[in-house]
C-alpha positions in Angstrom: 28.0 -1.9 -13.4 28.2 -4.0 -16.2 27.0 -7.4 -17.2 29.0 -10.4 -16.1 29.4 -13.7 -17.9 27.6 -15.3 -14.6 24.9 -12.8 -15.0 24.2 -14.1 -18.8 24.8 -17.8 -17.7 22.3 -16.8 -15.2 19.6 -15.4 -17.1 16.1 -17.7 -17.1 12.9 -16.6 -16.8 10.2 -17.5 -14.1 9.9 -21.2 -14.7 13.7 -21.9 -15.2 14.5 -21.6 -18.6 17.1 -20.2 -20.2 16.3 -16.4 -22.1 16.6 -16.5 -25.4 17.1 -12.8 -26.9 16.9 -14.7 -30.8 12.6 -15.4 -30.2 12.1 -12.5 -27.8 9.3 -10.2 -29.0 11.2 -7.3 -28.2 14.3 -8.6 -29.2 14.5 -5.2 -31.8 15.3 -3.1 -28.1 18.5 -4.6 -27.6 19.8 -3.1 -30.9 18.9 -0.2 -29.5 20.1 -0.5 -26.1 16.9 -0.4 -24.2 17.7 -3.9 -22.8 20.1 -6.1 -22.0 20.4 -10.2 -21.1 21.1 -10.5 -17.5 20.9 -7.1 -16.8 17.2 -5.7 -17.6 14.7 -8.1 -19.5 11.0 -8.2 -18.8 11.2 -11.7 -19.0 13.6 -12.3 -16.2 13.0 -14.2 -13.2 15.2 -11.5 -10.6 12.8 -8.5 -9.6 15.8 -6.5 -10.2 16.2 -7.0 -13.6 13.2 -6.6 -14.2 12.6 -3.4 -13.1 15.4 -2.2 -14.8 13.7 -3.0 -17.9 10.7 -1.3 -17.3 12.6 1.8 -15.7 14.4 2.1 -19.0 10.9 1.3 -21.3 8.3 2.8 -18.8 6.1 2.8 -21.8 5.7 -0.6 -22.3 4.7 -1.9 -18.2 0.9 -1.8 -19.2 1.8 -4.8 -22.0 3.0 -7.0 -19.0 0.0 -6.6 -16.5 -1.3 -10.1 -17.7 2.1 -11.7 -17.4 2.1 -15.2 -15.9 4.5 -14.1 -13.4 3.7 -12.4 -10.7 6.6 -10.6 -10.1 6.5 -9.2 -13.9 2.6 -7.8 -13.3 3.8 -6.3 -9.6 7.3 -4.5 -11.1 5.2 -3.5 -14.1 2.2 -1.8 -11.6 5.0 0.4 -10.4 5.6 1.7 -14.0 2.8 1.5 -15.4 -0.1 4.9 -15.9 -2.6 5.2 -12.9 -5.1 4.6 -14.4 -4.0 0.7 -15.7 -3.9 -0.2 -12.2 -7.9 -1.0 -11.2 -7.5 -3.8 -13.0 -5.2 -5.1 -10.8 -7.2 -5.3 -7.6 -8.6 -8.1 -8.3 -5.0 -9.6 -9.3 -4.6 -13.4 -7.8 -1.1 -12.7 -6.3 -0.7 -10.0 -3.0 2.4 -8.5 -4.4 1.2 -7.1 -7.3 -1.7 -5.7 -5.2 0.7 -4.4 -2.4 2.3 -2.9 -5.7 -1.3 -1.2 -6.6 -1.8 -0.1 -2.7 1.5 1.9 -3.1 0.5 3.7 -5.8 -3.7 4.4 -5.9 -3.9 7.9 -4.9 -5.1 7.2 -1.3 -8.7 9.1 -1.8 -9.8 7.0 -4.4 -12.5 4.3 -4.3 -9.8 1.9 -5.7 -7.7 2.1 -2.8 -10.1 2.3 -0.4 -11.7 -1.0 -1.8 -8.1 -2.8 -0.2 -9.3 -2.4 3.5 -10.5 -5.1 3.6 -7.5 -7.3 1.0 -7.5 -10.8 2.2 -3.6 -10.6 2.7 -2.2 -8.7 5.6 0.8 -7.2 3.3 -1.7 -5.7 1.1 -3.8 -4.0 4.5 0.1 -3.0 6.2 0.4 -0.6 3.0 -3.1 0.3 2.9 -2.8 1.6 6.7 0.5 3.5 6.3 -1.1 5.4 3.6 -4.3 6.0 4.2 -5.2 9.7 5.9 -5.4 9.3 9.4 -9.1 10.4 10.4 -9.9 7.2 7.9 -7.9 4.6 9.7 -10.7 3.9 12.1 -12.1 1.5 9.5 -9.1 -0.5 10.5 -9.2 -0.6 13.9 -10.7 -3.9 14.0 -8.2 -5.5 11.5 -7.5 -9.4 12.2 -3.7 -8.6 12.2 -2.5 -7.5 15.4 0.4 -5.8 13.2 -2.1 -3.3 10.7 -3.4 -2.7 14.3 0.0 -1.8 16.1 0.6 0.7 12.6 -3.1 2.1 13.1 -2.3 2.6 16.9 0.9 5.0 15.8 -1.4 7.3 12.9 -5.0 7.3 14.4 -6.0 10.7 15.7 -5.0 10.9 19.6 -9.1 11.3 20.1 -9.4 8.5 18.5 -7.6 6.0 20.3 -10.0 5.4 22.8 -11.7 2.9 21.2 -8.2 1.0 20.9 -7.5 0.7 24.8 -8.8 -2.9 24.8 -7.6 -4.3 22.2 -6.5 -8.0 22.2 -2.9 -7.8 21.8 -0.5 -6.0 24.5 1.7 -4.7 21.7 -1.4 -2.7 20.3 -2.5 -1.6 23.8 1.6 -0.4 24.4 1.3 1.9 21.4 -2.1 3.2 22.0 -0.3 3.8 25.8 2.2 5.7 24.2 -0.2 7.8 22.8 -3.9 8.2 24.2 -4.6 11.3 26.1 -3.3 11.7 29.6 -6.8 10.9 31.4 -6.7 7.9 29.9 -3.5 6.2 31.4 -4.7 5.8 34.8 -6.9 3.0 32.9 -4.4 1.9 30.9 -1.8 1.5 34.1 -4.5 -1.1 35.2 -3.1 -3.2 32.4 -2.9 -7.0 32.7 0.4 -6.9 31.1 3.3 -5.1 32.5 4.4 -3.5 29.2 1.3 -1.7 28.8 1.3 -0.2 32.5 5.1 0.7 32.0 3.8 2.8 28.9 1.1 4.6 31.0 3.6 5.2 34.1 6.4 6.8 32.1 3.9 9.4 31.0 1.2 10.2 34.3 1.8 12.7 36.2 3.8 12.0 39.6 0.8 13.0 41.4 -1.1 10.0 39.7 1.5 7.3 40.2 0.8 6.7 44.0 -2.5 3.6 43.0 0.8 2.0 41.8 3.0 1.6 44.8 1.9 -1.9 45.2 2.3 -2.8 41.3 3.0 -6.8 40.8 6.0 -6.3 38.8 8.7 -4.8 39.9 9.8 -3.3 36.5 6.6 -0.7 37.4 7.4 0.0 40.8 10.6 1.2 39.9 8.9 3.6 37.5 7.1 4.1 40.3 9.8 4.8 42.8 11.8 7.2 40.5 8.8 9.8 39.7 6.9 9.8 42.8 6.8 12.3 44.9 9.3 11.5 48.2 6.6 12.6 50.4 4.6 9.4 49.1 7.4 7.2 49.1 7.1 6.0 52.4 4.8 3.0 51.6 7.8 2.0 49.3 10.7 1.8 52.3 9.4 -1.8 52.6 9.3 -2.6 48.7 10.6 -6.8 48.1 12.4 -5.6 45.6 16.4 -5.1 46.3 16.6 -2.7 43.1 13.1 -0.9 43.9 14.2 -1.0 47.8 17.4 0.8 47.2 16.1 3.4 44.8 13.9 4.3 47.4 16.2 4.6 50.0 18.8 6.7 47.7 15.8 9.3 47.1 15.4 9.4 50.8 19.2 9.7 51.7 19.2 12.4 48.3 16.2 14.0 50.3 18.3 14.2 53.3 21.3 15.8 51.8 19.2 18.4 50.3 17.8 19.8 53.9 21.0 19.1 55.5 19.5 16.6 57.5 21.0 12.8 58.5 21.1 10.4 56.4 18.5 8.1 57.3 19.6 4.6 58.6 
């Protein structure tokens, strides 16, 4: 796709001035095609276009890293040789470190040094990189949402240690996941999320301690797995959706041994 007219008109750089291709220092690459107003200039203030300058001059990203804007130094830290981007860790903006934590091979110091990165954006990459047996440095993140992403890649051993933590979405996933003789625990849950988590995966013979459940969502659960020989308790359920399930697993029950329908 080629460059408009708008696109030109368009073209300013981060604080809203017009380019100007005439004083540019690498004015000498649009001769040669290697960029192009309103299409891919390192000066830019669009990402896009930006990128496109260094995907077409790869070679030239490390000049940028001390650009004044930040989306220049983050597009060029994509580009730019490995080992430029320590010095970026330390950058004042968390999108050209979230640009860094995408790319620091995920064993090195470097990397490991943005566990603890002031910005949640920078942690979120950090945790859907890092190797899993390593995550359990970030089990005690302050953002419930690095949490709910180290709930999904911990080691199932591991997740343990995550079955009380503060937010119910965390405690859902870890649900989701923990080993089976965990989720009689976890169907103890204050929130009813958590417990329908645990119910959709125990055992039928485990489901009985729930028959008298304070939501109803869980009964039902409840209702559907358990055994019919336990149900009984469940005939009386205050439910009208939980009370009718139960009586069409009876009446199924019937059917099956030929026997009436009960009333």
């Amino acid at each position: 796709m080629g460059t408009t007219r708008t696109d030109i008109e368009d073209a300013c750089d981060w604080q809203g001035k017009p380019l100007d291709c005439a004083v540019c220092e690498r004015r000498a690459l649009r001769e040669e095609g290697h960029c192009r107003l309103g299409h891919a200039c390192a000066h830019d203030r669009y990402a896009r276009r930006i990128d496109r300058f260094f995907r077409w001059n790869p070679q030239l990203a490390k000049d940028y890293l001390e650009h004044p804007y930040f989306e220049t130094r983050a597009v060029a830290a994509k580009h730019v040789e490995l080992f430029f981007l320590p010095r970026l860790l330390g950058d004042a903006d968390e999108t050209v470190r979230q640009s860094v934590a995408q790319r620091l091979p995920v064993n090195s110091k470097h990397f490991k040094s943005l566990l603890r990165d002031p910005h949640r954006e920078v942690r979120i990459r950090v945790a859907e990189r890092l190797e899993a047996r390593e995550l359990i440095g970030l089990i005690d993140d302050p953002d419930y949402f690095v949490r709910q992403i180290v709930a999904r890649r911990l080691p199932q051993g591991m997740l343990v240690k995550m079955m009380h933590d503060i937010d119910p979405e965390v405690r859902k996933v870890v649900a989701q996941r923990v080993s089976g003789e965990w989720l009689p625990a976890m169907a103890n849950d204050r929130e009813t999320n958590v417990r329908l988590a645990a119910v959709r995966r125990m055992d039928p013979g485990q489901l009985k301690q729930l028959i008298k459940d304070p939501d109803w969502q869980v009964r039902y659960e409840v209702a559907s797995r358990l055994d019919v020989a336990e149900l009984e308790p469940m005939r009386a359920d205050p439910d009208p959706a939980v009370h009718e399930l139960v009586a069409q697993r009876f009446a199924g029950q019937c059917k099956e041994n030929g026997l009436p329908k009960a009333s």
